[in-house]
N, C-alpha and C positions, 0 to 999 in steps of 0.2 A: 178683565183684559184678555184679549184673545193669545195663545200660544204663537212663540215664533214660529218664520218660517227659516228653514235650513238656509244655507247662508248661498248664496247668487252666485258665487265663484267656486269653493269649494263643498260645497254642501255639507259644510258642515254642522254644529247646531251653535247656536246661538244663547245669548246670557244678558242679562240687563246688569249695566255697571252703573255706579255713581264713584262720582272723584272730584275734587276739589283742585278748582284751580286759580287763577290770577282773580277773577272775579267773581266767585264763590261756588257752592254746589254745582252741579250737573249731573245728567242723567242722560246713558247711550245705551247702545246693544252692540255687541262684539261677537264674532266669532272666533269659538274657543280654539278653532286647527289655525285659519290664516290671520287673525289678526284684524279681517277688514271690522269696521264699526260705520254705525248710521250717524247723522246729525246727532248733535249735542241740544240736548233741552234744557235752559236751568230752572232749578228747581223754583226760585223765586222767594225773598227773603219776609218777601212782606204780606204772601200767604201762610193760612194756615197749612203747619206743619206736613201733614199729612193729605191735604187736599193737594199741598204743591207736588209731594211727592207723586202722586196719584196721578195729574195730570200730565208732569214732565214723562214719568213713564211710559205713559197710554201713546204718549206723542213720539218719544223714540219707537216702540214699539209699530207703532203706524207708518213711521218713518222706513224702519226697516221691512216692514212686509209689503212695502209697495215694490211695484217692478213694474219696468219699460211695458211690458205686456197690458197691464191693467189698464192702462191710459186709453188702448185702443177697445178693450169690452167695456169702457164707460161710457161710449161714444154708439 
């Protein structure tokens, strides 16, 4: 998985969380100064263990290292 990037507002650094909530596991990234977080991935109950975890992560993580800017050097 590639390393975060520093966070879009405060540049601060960032951390991969899971937490459980109404409808089970999930998996995000947070920034440790303000707070902001990326979309929630869940983990998925009816993969395996460790695959799930794998992929909801790579997915927040993806999630957060995107930025408005990228959209325009994809093109």
């Amino acid at each position: 998985m590639n390393a975060l990037k520093p966070c879009p507002f405060c540049k601060g650094e960032a951390a991969l969380w899971s937490s459980y909530g109404k409808f089970g596991y999930f998996v995000y990234c947070k920034c440790e100064i303000c707070g902001a977080t990326s979309k929630t991935f869940p983990l998925g109950e009816s993969l395996p263990e460790d695959w799930g975890e794998l992929t909801a992560s790579r997915k927040a993580a993806d999630a957060w290292n995107r930025r408005c800017c990228d959209a325009e050097q994809d093109h």
